[in-house]
N, C-alpha and C positions, 0 to 999 in steps of 0.2 A: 364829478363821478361819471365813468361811463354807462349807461344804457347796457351796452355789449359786455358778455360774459368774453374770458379771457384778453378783453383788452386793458391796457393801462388805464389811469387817471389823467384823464385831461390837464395840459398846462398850457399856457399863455403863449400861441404863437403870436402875441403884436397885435396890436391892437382889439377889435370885440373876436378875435379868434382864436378859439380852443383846436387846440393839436394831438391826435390819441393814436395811439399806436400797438401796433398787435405781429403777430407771428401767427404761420398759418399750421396749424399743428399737424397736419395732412405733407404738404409740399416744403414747410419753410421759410414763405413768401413773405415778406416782411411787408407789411401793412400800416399806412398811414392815411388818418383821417381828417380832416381840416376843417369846422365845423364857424359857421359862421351864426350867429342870433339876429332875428331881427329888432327893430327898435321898438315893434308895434304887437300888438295881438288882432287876429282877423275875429270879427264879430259872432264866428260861430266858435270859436273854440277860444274861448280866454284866459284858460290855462297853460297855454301851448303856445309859445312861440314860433311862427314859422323860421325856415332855418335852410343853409346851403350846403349840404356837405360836399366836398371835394375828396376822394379818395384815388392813392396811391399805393401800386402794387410795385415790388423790387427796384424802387428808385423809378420810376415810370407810371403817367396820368393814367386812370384805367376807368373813373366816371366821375361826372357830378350831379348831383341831385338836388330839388328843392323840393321840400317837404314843408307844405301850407300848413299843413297841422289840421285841416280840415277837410271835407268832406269834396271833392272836385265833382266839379258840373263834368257832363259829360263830352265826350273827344268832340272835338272838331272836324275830322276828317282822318280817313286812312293814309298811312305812309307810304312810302315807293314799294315796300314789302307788307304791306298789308295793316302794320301794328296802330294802333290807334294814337291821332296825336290833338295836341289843343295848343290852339293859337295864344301866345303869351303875346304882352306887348314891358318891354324893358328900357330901363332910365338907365344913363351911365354919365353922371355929373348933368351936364345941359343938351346932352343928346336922347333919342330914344329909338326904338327898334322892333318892328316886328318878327317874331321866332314862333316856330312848329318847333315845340317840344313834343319826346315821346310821350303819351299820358300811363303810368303803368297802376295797374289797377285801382283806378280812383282815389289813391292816396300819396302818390309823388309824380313828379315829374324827370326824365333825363335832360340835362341841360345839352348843350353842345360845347365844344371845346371853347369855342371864340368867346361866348359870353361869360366862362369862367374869368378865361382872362380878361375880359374887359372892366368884368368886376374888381379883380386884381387892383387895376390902375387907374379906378374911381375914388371919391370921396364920396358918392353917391350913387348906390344903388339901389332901384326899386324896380319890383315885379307885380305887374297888374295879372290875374289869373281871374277864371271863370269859377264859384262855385256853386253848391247847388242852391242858394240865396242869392246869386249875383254877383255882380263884380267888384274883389276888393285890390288892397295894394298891401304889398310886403315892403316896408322900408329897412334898407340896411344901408349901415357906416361902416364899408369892407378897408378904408382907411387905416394905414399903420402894419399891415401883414407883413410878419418879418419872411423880405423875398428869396432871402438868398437859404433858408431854410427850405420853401416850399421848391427852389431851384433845385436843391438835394434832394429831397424825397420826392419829387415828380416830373423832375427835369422840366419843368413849366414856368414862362416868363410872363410875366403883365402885357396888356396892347391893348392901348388907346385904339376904341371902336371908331 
């Protein structure tokens, strides 16, 4: 079931990811959400799955976000325009990465383009984040995403980090 009023019911884009989709009742804009679960729960919210959404507007990438499910430490440092962001560090199979993600008001983060996809065309993906208890890890198995779907609604391809 979706969270969001006027979106569809989730179904099985391939593997652990759910596919939701909507219409923008304003413009038209036909709205696709790509919604990934983690494997694990972070220690202050063990209700909540932390989670990765991808979202597409008119056939085209328009953001991605990860949402901890819990409370984020605070930013690390200001961005080239000012907005506050926090140093993530990221797995993708046997490699890892450090990323300045945007922090948007201490409860998600904006990914950047590359580590969507990089996730894309992992078997393994994890995101260490800062919260206000310290540092945990979000484990996902972004493995099995039907591609040529997410090609269609976001014109977005996989890439090996």
């Amino acid at each position: 079931m979706s969270p969001y009023q006027d979106e569809k019911d989730g179904v099985s884009a391939g593997g652990k990811w759910t596919e939701f989709a909507s219409e923008d009742k304003m413009t038209g804009a036909k709205k696709v959400r790509f919604e990934l679960l983690s494997n694990n729960f972070l220690r202050e919210d063990p209700d909540y799955k932390p989670r990765v959404e991808l979202v597409c507007t008119n056939g085209k990438y328009d953001h991605a976000h990860f949402n901890p499910g819990a409370k984020l430490g605070r930013p690390d440092y200001p961005g080239f325009w000012g907005q506050p962001k926090m140093e993530v560090m990221v797995r993708f199979d046997g490699s890892h990465d450090h990323k300045g993600w945007n922090w948007v008001a201490g409860r998600f983060l904006d990914m950047d383009k590359g580590t969507i996809r990089g996730a894309m065309a992992s078997q393994v993906f994890n995101v260490e984040i800062k919260t206000r208890t310290g540092y945990a890890i979000a484990e996902f198995s972004p493995a099995g995403l039907n591609l040529d779907e997410v090609k269609k609604s976001c014109d977005l391809s996989p890439h090996k980090p």
